[in-house]
mmCIF file of the N, C-alpha and C atoms, coordinates in Angstrom:
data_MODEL
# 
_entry.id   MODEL 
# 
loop_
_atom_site.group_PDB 
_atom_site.id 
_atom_site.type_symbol 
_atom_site.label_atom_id 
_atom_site.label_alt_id 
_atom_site.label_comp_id 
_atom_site.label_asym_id 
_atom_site.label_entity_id 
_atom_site.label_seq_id 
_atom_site.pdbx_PDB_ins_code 
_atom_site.Cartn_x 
_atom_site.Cartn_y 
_atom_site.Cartn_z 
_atom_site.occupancy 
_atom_site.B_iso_or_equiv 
_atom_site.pdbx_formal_charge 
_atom_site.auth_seq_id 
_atom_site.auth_comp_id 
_atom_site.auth_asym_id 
_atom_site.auth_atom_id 
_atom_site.pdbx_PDB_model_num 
ATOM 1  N N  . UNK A 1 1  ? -53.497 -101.835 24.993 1.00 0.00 ? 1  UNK A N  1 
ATOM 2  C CA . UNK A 1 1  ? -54.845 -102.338 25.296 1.00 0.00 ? 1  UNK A CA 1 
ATOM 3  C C  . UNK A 1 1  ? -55.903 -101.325 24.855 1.00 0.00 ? 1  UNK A C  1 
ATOM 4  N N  . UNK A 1 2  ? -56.760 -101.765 23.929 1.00 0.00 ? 2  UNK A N  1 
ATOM 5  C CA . UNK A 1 2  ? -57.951 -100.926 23.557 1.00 0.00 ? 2  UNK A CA 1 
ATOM 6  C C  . UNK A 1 2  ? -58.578 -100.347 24.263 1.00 0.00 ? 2  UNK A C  1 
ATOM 7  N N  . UNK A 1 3  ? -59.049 -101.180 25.089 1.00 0.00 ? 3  UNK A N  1 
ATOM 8  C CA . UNK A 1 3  ? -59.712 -100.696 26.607 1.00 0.00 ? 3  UNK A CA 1 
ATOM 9  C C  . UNK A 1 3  ? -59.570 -99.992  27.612 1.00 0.00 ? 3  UNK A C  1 
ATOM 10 N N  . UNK A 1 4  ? -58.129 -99.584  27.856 1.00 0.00 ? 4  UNK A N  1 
ATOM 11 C CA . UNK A 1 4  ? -57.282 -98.632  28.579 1.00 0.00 ? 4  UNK A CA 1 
ATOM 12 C C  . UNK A 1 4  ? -57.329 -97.509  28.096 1.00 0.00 ? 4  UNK A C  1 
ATOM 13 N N  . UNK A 1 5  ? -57.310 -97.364  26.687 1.00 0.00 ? 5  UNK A N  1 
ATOM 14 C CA . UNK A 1 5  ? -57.762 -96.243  25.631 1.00 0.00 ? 5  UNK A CA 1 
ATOM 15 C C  . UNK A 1 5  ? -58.974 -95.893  25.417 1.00 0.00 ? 5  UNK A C  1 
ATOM 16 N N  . UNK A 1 6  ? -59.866 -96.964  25.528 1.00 0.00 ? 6  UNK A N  1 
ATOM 17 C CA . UNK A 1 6  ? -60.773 -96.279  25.068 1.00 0.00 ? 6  UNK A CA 1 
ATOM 18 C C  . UNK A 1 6  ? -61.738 -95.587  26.806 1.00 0.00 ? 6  UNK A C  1 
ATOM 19 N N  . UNK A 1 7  ? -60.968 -96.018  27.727 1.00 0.00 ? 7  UNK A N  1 
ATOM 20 C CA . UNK A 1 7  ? -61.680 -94.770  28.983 1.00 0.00 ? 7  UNK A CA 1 
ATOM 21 C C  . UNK A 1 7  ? -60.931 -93.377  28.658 1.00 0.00 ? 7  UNK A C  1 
ATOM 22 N N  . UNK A 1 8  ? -60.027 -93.384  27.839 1.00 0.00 ? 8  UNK A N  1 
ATOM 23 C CA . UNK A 1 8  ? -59.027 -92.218  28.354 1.00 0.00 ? 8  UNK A CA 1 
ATOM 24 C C  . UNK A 1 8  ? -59.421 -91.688  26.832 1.00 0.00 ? 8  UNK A C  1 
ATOM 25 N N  . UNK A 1 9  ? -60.026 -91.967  25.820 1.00 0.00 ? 9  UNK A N  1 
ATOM 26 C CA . UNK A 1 9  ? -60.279 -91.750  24.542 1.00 0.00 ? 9  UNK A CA 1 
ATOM 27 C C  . UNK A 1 9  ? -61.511 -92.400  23.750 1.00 0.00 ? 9  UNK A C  1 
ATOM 28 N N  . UNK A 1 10 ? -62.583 -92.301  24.012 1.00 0.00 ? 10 UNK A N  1 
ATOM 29 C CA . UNK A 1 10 ? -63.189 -93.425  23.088 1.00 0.00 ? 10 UNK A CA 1 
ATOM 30 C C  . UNK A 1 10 ? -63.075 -93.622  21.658 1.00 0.00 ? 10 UNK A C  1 
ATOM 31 N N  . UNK A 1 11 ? -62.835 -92.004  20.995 1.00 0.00 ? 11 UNK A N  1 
ATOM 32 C CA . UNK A 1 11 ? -62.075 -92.034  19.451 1.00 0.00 ? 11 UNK A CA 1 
ATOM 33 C C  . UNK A 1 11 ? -60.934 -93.296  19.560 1.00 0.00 ? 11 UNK A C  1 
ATOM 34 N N  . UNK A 1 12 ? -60.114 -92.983  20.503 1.00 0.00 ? 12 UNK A N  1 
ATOM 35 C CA . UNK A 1 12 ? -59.030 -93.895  19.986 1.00 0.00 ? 12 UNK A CA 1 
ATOM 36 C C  . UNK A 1 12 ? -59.459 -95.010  20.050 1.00 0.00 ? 12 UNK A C  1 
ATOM 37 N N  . UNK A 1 13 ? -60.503 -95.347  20.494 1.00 0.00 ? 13 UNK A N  1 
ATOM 38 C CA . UNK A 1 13 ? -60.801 -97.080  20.434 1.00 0.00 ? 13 UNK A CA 1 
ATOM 39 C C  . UNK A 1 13 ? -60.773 -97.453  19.341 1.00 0.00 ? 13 UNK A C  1 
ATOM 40 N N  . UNK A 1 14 ? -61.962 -96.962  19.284 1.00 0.00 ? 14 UNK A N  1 
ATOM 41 C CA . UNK A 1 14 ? -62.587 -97.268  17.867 1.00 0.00 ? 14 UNK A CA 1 
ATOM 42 C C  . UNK A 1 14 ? -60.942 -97.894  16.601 1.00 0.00 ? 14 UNK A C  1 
ATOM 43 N N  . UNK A 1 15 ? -59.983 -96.572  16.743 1.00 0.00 ? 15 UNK A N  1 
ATOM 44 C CA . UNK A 1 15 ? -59.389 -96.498  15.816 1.00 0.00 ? 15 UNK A CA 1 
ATOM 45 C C  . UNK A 1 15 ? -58.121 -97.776  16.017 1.00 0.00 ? 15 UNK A C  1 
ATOM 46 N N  . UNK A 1 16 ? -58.238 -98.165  17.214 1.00 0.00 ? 16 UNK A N  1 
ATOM 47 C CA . UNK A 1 16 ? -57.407 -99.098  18.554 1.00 0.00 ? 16 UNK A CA 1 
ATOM 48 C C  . UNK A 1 16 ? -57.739 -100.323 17.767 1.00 0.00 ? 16 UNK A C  1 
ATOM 49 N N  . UNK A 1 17 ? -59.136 -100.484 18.072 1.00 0.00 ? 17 UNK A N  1 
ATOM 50 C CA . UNK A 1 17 ? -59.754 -102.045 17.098 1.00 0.00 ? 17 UNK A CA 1 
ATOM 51 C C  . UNK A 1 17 ? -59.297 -102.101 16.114 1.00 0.00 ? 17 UNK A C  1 
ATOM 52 N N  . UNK A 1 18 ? -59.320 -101.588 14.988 1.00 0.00 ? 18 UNK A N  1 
ATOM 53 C CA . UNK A 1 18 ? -59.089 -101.284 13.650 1.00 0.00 ? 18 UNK A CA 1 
ATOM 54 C C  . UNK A 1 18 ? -57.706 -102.089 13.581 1.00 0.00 ? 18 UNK A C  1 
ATOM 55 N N  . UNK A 1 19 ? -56.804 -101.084 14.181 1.00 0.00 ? 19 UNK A N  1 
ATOM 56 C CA . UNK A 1 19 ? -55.305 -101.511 13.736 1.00 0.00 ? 19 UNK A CA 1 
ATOM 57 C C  . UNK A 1 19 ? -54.984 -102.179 14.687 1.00 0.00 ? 19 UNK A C  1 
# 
C-alpha cells in the first residue's frame, strides 16, 4: 500500500505510485 509508505517514507511514495 502506497499510503502505508508513504507515512513511513514520503520518497517512497512517490516512487510506490510509479511502479
Amino acid at each position: 500500500m502506497p499510503v502505508m509508505k508513504g507515512l513511513l517514507a514520503p520518497q517512497n511514495t512517490f516512487l510506490d505510485t510509479i511502479a
